[in-house]
C-alpha positions, 0 to 999 in steps of 0.5 A: 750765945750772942752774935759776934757781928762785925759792925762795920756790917750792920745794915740800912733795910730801905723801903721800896714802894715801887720799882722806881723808888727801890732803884733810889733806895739802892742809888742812894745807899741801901744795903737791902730793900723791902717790896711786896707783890701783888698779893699778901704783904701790909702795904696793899694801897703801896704800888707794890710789883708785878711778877716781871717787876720783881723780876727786874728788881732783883737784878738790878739789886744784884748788879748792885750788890743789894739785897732783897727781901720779899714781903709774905706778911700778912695774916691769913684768914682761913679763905685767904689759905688756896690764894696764898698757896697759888700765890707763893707757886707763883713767886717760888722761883724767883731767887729774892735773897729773903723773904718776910713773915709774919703768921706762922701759917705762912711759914708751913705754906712755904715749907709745904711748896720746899721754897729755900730763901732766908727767912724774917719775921715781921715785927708784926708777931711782937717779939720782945724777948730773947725766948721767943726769938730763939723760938722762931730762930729754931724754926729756921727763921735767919732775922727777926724785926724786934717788936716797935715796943722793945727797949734799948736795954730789952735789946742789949739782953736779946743779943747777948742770949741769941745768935739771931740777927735783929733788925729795928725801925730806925725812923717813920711813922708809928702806929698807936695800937700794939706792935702795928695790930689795929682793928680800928681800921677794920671798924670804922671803914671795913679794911684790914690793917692786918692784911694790909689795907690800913684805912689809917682812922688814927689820922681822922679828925674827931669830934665829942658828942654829949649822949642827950644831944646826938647830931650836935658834934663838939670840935675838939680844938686842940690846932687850927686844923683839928686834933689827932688825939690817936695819932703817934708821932714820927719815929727818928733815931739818928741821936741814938744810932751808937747806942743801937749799934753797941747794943748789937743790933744787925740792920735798920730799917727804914719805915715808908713804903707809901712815902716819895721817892725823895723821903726814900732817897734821903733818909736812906743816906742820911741814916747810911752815912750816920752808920759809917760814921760811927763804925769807921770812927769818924766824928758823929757829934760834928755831923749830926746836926746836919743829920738832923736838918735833913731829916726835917727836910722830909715830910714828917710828924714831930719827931720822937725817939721813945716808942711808947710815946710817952704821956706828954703834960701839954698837947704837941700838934701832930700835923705834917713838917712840910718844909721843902717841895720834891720838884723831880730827879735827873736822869742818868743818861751818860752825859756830862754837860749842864743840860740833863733830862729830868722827870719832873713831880711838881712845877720847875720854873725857868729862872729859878734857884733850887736845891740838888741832893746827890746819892750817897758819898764820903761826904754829903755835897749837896747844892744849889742851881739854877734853872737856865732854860727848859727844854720841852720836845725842842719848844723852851718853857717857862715852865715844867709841868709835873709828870713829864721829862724835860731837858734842863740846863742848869748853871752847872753840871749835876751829878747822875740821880740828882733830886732836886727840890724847892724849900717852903 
């Protein structure tokens, strides 16, 4: 067995957490993109889509040649079973290219309703092994998203026993329990990570308190703000991507449905121009640096490549990598000039210098501008505000889709 997968072929899978995010995913590089609905998907606190907005989705993904894959993977509880079949005849016809699983009652709902679309399995059901990826391949199961915990020589085993497609996360965070399934959540604040509704107990801060002193609470003082003895590190494979692609990995796939639409739209290239590198035999020694540079310019926790997360001998602060803030994007409306409308996420200020980062091309060819006046309705401003659209002139034209952002 094993599949004969043209590598120039292996995929970036891009989060979308709403519609405007999925557009720059897609701007930016994605060959596929990941969305839930209203219902029955793990991100409920996610914006998520309506039906008219999966609707629009999918064909702007199909003007641009990108596919869809349409979120059912959350875990059914008995009373969760009539929702979910109205649910799914609700979304039956809309023509998503792929939709994700991840209990196996969701596969016979969806075969009870005769829906025809690819089918993925979530990392959730922790496949790890090739018998059980041929069990679900047999089910009629096109991809499987390998469980966070398989190895990169589990890997190499799988692919040569399988024609499955496998998909791993390649960057994001990590989750401390087993495969994504926690229950702390639930415990602690009454939401169900596995529906979705993950309160994330692991980021909390915490305190020791001695049995014969209750109320008298000990801080944990590992930093300044406090510890995070619970919490993973951020997962980011750019140093391993060779590896992966020789061991015959089809597609990767970026965690961050929660995250901005600027951590989106960076990782999305970054991790698309590292694929092309490789598979067209450019040189990726020479750009991984600027690889890894921009990856540490999103929003992030220490970065680790080993999915256990290994017992470390001195404790590493786990808080935030905060170094640039996302100021806004241009918006494409078919001029050329160096005046341009942009939506502004955070202050922009007249006068000063900034950093634009541009969708993807041969080559990264991100730059610096200046802000030379803001246009607010025909009144000039000193100043943007967050959550509008102003016409900026800048010191030079910037492309369609521009981010722009300010380093801390």
């Amino acid at each position: 067995m094993g599949s004969s997968t043209d590598r120039k072929s292996v995929e970036i899978a891009a989060p979308a957490g709403n519609l405007e995010k999925l557009k720059f995913a897609v701007y930016y590089g994605a060959d596929s993109v990941y969305f839930g609905g209203e219902e029955l998907n793990l991100r409920a606190q996610s914006g998520n889509f309506s039906l008219a907005e999966i609707e629009e989705a999918i064909r702007f993904c199909r003007k641009h040649s990108v596919k869809t894959t349409f979120l059912l993977n959350s875990f059914l509880h008995e009373n969760d079973i009539e929702p979910a079949r109205r649910y799914i005849t609700q979304i039956r016809d809309l023509p998503v290219d792929t939709i994700m699983i991840s209990d196996p009652g969701m596969l016979l709902l969806l075969r009870e309703e005769g829906i025809e679309r690819d089918l993925s399995l979530s990392t959730q059901m922790s496949t790890l092994n090739h018998l059980s990826v041929n069990f679900w391949n047999s089910l009629g199961i096109k991809r499987i998203v390998l469980a966070r915990e398989t190895t990169l020589d589990e890997i190499r085993s799988i692919r040569k026993l399988t024609d499955a497609e496998i998909e791993i996360f390649v960057h994001g965070a990590l989750c401390i329990s087993y495969s994504g399934r926690c229950l702390l959540s639930r415990y602690l604040s009454g939401r169900d990570a596995n529906q979705g509704d993950c309160s994330h107990p692991c980021r909390w801060r915490y305190a020791l308190v001695e049995e014969k002193r209750p109320g008298s609470f000990l801080q944990i003082d590992e930093y300044a703000r406090g510890t995070e003895i619970l919490s993973s590190k951020d997962l980011c494979l750019i140093e391993k991507i060779p590896e992966y692609i020789d061991a015959g990995v089809d597609a990767f796939k970026i965690e961050g449905r929660m995250k901005s639409l600027y951590y989106t739209a960076n990782t999305t290239r970054i991790y698309r121009q590292a694929v092309n590198t490789y598979t067209r035999g450019g040189d990726y020694a020479k750009l991984l640096p600027l690889w890894k540079e921009e990856l540490d310019l999103v929003s992030h926790r220490p970065y680790t490549d080993d999915l256990f997360n290994e017992f470390e001998s001195e404790f590493t602060s786990l808080s935030y990598v905060k170094k640039v803030l996302f100021l806004g994007y241009r918006i494409s409306d078919g001029s050329t000039g160096n005046t341009v409308p942009v939506k502004t996420f955070n202050p922009v200020y007249a006068d000063e210098r900034i950093e634009a980062i541009f969708p993807i091309g041969e080559t990264i060819t991100d730059d610096t501008v200046t802000v030379l006046e803001i246009d607010d309705s025909g009144e000039k401003v000193s100043m943007a505000q967050p959550g509008k659209v102003y016409h900026i002139t800048f010191d030079k034209p910037v492309a369609d889709h521009a981010i722009f952002r300010r380093r801390l």
